[in-house]
N, CA, C and O atoms as a Tripos MOL2 file, in Angstrom:
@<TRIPOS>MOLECULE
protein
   68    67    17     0     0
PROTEIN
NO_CHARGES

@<TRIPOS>ATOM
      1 N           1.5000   -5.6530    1.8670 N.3       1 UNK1
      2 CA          2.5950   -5.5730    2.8520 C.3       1 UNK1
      3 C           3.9280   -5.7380    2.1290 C.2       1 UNK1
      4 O           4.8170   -6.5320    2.4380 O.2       1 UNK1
      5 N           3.9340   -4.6850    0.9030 N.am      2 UNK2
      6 CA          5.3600   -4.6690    0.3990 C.3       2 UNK2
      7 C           6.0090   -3.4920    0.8260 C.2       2 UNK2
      8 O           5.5630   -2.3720    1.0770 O.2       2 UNK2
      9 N           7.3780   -4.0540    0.8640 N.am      3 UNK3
     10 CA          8.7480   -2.9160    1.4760 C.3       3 UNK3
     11 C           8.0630   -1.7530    0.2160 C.2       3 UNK3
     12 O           7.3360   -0.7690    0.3500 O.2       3 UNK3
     13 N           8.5920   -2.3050   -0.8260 N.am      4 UNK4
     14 CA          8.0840   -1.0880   -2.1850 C.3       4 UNK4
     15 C           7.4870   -0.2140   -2.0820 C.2       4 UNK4
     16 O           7.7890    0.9780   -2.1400 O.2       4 UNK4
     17 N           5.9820   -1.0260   -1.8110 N.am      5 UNK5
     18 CA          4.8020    0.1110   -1.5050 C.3       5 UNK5
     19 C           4.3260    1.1170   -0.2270 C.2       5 UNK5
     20 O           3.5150    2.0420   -0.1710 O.2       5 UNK5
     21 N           5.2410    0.4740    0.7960 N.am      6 UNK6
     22 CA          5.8350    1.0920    1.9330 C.3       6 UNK6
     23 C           6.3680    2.0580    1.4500 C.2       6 UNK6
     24 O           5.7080    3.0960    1.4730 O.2       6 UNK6
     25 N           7.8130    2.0980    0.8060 N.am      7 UNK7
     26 CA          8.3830    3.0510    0.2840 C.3       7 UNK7
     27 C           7.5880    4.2690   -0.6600 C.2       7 UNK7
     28 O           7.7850    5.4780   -0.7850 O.2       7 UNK7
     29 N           7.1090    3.8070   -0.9440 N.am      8 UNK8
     30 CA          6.5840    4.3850   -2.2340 C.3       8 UNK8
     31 C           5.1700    5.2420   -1.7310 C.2       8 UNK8
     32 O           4.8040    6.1820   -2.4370 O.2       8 UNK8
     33 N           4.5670    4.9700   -0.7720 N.am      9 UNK9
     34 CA          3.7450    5.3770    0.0920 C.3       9 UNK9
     35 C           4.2250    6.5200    0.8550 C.2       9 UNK9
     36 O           3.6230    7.5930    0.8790 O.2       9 UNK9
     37 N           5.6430    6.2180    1.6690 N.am     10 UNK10
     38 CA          6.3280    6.9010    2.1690 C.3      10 UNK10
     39 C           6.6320    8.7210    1.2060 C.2      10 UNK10
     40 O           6.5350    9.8840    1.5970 O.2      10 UNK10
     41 N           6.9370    8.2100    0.1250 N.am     11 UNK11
     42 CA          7.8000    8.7000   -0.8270 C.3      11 UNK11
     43 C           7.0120    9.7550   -1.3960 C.2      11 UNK11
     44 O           7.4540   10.8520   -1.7360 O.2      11 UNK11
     45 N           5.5600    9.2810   -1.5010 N.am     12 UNK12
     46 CA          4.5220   10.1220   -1.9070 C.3      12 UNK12
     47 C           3.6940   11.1700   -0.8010 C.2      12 UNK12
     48 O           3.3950   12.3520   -0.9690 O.2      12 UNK12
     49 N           3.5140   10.5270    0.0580 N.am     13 UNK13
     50 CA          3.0390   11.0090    1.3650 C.3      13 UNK13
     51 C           4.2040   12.6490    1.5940 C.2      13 UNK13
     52 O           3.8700   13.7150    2.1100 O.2      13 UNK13
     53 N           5.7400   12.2210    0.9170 N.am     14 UNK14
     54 CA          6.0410   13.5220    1.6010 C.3      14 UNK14
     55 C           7.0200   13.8480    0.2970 C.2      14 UNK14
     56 O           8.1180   13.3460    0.5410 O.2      14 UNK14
     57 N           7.0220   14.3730   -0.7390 N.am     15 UNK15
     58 CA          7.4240   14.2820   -2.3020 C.3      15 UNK15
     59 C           8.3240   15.4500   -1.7610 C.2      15 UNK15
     60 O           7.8670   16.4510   -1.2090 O.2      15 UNK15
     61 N           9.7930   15.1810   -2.0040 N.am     16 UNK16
     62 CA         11.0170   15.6320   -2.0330 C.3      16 UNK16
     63 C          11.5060   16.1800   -3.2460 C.2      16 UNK16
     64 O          12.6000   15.6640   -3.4700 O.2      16 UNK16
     65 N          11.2120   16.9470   -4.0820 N.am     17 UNK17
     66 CA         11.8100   16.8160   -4.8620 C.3      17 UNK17
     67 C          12.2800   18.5640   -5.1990 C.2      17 UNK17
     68 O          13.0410   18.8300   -6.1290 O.2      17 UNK17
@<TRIPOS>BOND
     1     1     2 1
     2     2     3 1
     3     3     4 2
     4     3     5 am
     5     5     6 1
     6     6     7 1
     7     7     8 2
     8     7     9 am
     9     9    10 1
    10    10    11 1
    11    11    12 2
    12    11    13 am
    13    13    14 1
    14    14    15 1
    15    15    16 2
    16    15    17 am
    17    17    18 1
    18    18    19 1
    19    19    20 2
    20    19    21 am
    21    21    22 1
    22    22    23 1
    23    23    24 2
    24    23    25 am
    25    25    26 1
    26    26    27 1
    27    27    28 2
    28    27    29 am
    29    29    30 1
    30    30    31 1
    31    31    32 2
    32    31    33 am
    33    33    34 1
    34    34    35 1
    35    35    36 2
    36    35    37 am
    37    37    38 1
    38    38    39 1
    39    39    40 2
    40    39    41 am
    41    41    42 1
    42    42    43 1
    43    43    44 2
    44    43    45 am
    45    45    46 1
    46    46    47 1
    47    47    48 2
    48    47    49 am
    49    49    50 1
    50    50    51 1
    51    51    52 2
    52    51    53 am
    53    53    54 1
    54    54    55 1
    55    55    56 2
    56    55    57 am
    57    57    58 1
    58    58    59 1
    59    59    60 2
    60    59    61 am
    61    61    62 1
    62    62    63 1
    63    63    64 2
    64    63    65 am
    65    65    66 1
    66    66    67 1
    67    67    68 2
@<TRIPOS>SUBSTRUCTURE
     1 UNK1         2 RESIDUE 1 A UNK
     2 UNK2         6 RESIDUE 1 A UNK
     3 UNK3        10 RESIDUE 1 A UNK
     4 UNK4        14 RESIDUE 1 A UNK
     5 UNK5        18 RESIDUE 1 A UNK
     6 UNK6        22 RESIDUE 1 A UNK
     7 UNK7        26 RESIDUE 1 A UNK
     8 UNK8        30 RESIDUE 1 A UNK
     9 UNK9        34 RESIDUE 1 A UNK
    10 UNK10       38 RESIDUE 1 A UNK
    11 UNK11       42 RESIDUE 1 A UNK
    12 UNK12       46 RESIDUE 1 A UNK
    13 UNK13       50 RESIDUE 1 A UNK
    14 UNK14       54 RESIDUE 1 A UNK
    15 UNK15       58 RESIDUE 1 A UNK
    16 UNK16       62 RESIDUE 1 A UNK
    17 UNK17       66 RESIDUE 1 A UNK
C-alpha cells in the first residue's frame, strides 16, 4: 500500500511514452 507502487502500477498499466 505504497503511493509509489500505486503510481508506478498506474504508470505501467497505461505507458505514455
Amino acid at each position: 500500500m505504497n503511493l509509489v507502487v500505486q503510481l508506478v502500477c498506474h504508470i505501467v498499466s497505461h505507458p505514455n511514452l
